[in-house]
C-alpha positions, 0 to 999 in steps of 0.5 A, a space after each residue: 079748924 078753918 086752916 084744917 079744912 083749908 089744907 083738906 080742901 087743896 089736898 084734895 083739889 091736888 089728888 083730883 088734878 093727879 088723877 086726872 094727867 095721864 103723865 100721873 099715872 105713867 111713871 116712865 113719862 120723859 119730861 120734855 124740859 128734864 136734863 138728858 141724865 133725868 131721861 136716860 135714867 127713866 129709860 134705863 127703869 122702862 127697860 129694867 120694867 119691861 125686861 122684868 116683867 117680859 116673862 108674863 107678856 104675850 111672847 112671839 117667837 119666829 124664824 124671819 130668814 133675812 139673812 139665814 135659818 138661824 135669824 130669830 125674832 123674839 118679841 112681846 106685847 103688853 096685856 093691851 097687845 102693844 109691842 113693847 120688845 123686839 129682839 132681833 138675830 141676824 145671823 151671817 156667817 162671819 158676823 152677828 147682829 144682835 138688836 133689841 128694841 124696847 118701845 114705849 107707846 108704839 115709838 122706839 125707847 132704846 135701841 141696844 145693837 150688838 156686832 160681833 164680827 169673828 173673822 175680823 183680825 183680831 175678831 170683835 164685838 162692839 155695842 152701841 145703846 141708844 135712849 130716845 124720846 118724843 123730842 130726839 135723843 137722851 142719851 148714847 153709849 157704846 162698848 167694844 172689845 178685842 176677842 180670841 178666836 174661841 171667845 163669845 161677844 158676852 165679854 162686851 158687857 163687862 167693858 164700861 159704856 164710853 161716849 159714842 164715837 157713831 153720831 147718836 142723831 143719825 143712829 137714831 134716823 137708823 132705827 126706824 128702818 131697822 125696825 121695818 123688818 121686826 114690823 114686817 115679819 108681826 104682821 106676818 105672825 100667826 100666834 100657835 093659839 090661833 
């Protein structure tokens, strides 16, 4: 009896200190001391999470016009009004920029950039994916392919990740400032139910 209350007792001692660490209930918090593939592998499921249940956040929809009319700014925020996604198009006339940033805590999580330039010769898309945390980089990953004249960059997502031949470190310096025109045009946003 007295081992039975024992255990009972550290059980309960063991749920009380879960319940009261933050990290506990945050089950994409990136341990500082894990392995890089541990954190890339929780960034990956913050993304998977984030992009299956974007549909019931509070969804942003704006025409930026950096480069052109056909720029596009899609974004969405949590039940808490924080931005968690930014999918940013910059449309030129010979190339498209596809960014796309999925935020975790007001920083940058992963980054995912897409370049498809089309009067290249041969025309070409290239993409590089960048997983971020607290301390610096987890992990990088990039993917290119050749394309006809008459053929769209989605045939860079069949092609396996490679190791980044970009250095991850100043790509990571990159986003920050590629995220400047994302914050600037949400601050500009006026949401159509207000």
């Amino acid at each position: 009896m007295k081992y039975l209350i024992f255990f009972f007792f550290l059980g309960s001692l063991f749920f009380t200190a879960c319940q009261n660490d933050p990290a506990a209930d945050d089950p994409f918090s990136v341990p500082a001391d894990a392995p890089d593939s541990v954190k890339v592998k929780i960034l990956k499921s913050y993304v998977d999470y984030i992009n299956e249940h974007r549909r019931f956040m509070e969804p942003i929809k704006t025409k930026p016009n950096i480069y052109s009319e056909e720029d596009k700014l899609l974004a969405a925020k949590d039940s808490l009004g924080n931005l968690v996604f930014a999918r940013l198009d910059l449309v030129g006339e010979d190339t498209v920029y596809r960014e796309y940033f999925y935020l975790k805590d007001g920083k940058v999580a992963n980054y995912q950039l897409m370049v498809w330039n089309k009067i290249a010769s041969p025309p070409y898309a290239w993409g590089f994916n960048l997983y971020m945390y607290d301390k610096g980089v987890a992990g990088a990953e990039e993917r290119y392919v050749e394309l006809t004249t008459d053929e769209r960059p989605a045939k860079l997502l069949m092609q396996p990740p490679m190791p980044p031949k970009v250095d991850a470190d100043s790509m990571a310096r990159l986003v920050k400032k590629r995220m400047e025109p994302v914050w600037k045009e949400l601050e500009k946003y006026k949401s159509p139910s207000s």
